[in-house]
C-alpha positions as CSV (number, residue, x, y, z in Angstrom):
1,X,170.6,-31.3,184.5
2,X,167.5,-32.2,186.8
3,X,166.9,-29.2,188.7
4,X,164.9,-26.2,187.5
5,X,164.7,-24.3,185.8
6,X,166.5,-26.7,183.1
7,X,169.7,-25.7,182.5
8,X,171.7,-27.0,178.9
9,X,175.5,-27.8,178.5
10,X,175.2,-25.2,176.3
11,X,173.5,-22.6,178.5
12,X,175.8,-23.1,181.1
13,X,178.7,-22.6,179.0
14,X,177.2,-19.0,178.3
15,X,176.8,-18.4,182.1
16,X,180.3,-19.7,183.1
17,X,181.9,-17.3,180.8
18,X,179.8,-14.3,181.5
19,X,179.1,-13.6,178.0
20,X,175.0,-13.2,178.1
21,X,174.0,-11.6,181.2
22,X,170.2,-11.5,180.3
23,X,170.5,-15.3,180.1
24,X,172.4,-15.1,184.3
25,X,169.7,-12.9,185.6
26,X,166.7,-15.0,183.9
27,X,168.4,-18.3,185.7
28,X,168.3,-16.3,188.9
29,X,165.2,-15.0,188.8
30,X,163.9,-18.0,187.9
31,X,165.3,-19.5,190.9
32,X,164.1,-17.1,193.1
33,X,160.6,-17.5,191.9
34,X,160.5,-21.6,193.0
35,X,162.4,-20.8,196.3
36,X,160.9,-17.9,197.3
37,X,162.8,-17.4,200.6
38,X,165.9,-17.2,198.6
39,X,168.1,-14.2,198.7
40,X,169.2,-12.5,195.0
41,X,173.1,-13.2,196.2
42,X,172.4,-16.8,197.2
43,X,170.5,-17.7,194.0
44,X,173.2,-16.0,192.1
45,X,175.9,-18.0,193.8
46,X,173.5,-21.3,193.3
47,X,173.1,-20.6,189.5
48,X,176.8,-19.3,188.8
49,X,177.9,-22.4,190.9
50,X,175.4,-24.9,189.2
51,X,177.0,-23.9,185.4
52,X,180.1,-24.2,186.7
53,X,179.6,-28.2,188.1
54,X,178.3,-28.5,184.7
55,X,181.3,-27.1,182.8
56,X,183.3,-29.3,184.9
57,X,181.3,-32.4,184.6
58,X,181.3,-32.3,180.7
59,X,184.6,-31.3,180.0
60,X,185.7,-34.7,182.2
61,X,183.4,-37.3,179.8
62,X,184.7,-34.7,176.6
63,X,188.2,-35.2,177.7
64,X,187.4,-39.1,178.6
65,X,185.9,-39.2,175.2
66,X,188.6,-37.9,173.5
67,X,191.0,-40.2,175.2
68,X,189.4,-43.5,174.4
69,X,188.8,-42.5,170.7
70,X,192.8,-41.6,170.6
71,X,193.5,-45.5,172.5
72,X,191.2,-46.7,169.9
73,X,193.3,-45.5,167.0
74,X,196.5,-46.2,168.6
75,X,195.8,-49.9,169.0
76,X,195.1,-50.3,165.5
77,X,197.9,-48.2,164.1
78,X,200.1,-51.9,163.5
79,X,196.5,-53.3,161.2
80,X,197.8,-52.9,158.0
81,X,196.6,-50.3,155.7
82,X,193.8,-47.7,155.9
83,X,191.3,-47.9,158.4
84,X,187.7,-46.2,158.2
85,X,186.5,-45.6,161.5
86,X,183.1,-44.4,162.4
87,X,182.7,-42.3,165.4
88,X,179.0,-42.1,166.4
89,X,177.8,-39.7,169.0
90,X,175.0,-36.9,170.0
91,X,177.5,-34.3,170.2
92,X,179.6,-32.6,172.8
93,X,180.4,-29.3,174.4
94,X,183.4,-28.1,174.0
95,X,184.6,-24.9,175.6
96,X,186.6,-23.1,173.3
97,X,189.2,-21.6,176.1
98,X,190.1,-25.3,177.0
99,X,193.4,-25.9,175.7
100,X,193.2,-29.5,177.3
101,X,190.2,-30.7,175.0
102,X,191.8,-28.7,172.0
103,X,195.1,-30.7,172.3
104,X,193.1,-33.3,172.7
105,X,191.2,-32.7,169.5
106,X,194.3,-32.0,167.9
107,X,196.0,-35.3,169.2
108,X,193.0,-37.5,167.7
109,X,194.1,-36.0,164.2
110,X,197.6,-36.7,164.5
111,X,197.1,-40.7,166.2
112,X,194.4,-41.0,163.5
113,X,197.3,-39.6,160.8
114,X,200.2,-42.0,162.3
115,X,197.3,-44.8,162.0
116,X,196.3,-44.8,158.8
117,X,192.8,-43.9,160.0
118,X,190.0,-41.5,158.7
119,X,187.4,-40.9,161.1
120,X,183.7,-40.3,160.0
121,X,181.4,-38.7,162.4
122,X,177.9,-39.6,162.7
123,X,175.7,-37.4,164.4
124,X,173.7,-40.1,166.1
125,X,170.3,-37.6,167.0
126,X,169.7,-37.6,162.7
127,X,167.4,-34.7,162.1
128,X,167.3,-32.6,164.6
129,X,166.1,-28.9,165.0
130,X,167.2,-25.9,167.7
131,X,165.6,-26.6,170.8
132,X,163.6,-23.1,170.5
133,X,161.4,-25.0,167.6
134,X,160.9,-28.3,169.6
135,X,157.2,-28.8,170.7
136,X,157.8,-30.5,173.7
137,X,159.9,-28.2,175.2
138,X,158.4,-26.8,178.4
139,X,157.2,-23.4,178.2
140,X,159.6,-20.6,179.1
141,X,158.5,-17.0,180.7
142,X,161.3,-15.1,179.2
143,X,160.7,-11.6,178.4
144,X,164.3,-11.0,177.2
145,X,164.1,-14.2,174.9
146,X,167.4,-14.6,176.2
147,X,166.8,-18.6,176.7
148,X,166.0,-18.5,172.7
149,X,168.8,-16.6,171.9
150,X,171.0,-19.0,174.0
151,X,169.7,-21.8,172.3
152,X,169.5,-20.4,168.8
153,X,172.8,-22.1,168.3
154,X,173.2,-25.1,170.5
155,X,172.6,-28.0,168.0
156,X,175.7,-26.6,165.7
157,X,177.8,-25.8,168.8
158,X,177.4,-29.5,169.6
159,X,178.6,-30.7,166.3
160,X,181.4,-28.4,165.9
161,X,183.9,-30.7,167.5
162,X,182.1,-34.0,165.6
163,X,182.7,-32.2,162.4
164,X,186.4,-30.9,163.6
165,X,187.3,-34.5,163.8
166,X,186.0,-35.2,161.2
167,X,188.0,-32.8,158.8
168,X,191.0,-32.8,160.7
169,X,191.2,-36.8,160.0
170,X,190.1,-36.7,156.1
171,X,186.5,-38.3,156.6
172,X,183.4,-36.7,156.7
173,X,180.7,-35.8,159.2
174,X,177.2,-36.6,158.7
175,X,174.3,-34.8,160.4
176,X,171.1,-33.4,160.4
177,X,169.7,-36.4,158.2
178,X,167.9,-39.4,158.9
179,X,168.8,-41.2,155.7
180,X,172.0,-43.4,156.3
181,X,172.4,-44.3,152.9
């Protein structure tokens, strides 16, 4: 996201579905306040619609994702024997009302089964923290704290699908470590 306020994957998964209304109103005031000729509908319908092109735009490269990883297996189901792939990424959002990305998920298992495959999952950021504890971030006016409480769970959101993967293939997922051996 490059407008502002900064808006995560994760925080606009929260919008789209309505379930944090502090965290709505603090992304609409917040508007408001750097375009102050903006009317409290418009900046609503900019925010609402702004989490919504974001839920759309990472549920195509999840669902892209998902389908390259599933060709991947299938072309080496005829190698002979049992295959250890490693799957290296930062992580993905995954709305949980998406039955397209869960069959997806659940199609990955069952290739990786017919394969011979068990896939690891690397979480490719190593040691991380939750964005509320990161230094760098840019300082937030948030009386609610409901931008912390958004974020207070983003990091393991992101991995949940790595480490569903992960266990539905037989491997194992590693993350929040720096140490590869």
């Amino acid at each position: 996201d490059v407008d502002t306020p900064r808006m995560t994957q994760h925080q606009a998964g929260i919008i789209e579905r309505g379930s944090d209304r502090e965290l709505f109103q603090y992304f609409v005031k917040e508007t408001m306040r750097q375009n102050p000729l903006m009317k409290p509908e418009h900046a609503a319908a900019y925010v609402a619609g702004r989490a919504r092109h974001m839920i759309a735009q990472s549920a195509a490269v999840t669902r892209e994702t998902l389908i390259a990883l599933e060709r991947f297996l299938s072309s080496n189901a005829e190698l002979p024997g049992r295959k250890l792939i490693f799957f290296i990424s930062d992580g993905f959002a995954m709305d949980p009302s998406d039955a397209d990305i869960r069959s997806r998920l659940q199609r990955v298992a069952d290739t990786a089964a017919r394969s011979g495959s068990v896939i690891y999952t690397i979480d490719a950021r190593g040691l991380g923290t939750q964005p509320s504890y990161e230094a760098i971030r840019p300082a937030v006016i948030d009386d609610t704290r409901s931008v912390d409480r958004a974020n207070a769970d983003e990091l393991s959101a992101s991995q949940d699908p790595l480490y569903k993967i992960a266990v539905d293939t037989g491997g194992r997922m590693i993350a929040n470590t720096n140490a590869l051996t």
